[in-house]
N, C-alpha and C positions, 0 to 999 in steps of 0.2 A: 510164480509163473516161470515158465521153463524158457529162455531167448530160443531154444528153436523147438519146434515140433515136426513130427514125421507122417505127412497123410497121405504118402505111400500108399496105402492098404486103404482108404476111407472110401468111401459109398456115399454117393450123393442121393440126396431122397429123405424121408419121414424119419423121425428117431424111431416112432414106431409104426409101420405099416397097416394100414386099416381095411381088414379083407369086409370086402362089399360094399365098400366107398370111391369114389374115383373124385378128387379132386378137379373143381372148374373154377374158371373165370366167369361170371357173370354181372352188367349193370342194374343195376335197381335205381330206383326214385329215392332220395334221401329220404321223404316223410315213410317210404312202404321201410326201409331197415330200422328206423325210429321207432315205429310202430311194432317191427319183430322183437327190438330188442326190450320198449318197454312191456311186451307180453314175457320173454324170456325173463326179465328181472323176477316178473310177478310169478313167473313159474321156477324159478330158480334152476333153469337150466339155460344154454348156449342159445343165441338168436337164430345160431344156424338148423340145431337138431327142431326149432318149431317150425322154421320157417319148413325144411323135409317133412315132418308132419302134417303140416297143412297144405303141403301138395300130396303127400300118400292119402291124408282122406279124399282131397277131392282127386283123385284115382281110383280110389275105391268106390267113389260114390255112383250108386247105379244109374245110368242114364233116362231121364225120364221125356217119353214121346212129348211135341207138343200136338194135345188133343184139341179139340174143336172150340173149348173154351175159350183156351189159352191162346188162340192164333186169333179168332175173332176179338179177344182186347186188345192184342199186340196191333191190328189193323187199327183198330178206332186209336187206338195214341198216335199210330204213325199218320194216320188220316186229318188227326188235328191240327198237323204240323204245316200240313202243304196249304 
């Protein structure tokens, strides 16, 4: 190891720059990054790249109306409650 070094010229930031990424700060719940990361294990890739995944599909996923069925159950659950 050198007693002095020169970072004169250094550039703060990524060793390597990741075009189409933008780094964030975000909180989560301990059990939901628990959860990401024992899926990441089992898929043998980063907790982060599933967790991007599993909000690009539900991005992608097409929005579905709620139809006449599905409102009339949603009433009778909420109905049970009061």
């Amino acid at each position: 190891m050198k007693p002095e070094y020169d970072f004169s010229k250094a550039k703060r930031g990524a060793v390597v720059p990741q075009k189409g990424k933008t780094r964030i700060t975000i909180y989560l719940d301990n059990d939901v990054i628990e959860s990401f990361r024992e899926r990441a294990d089992k898929a043998g890739c980063g907790y982060q790249t599933v967790i991007n995944q599993v909000l690009r599909d539900y991005l992608n996923k097409p929005e579905t109306l709620m139809d006449e069925n599905k409102l009339r159950r949603v009433l009778r659950e909420e109905l049970k409650v009061i």
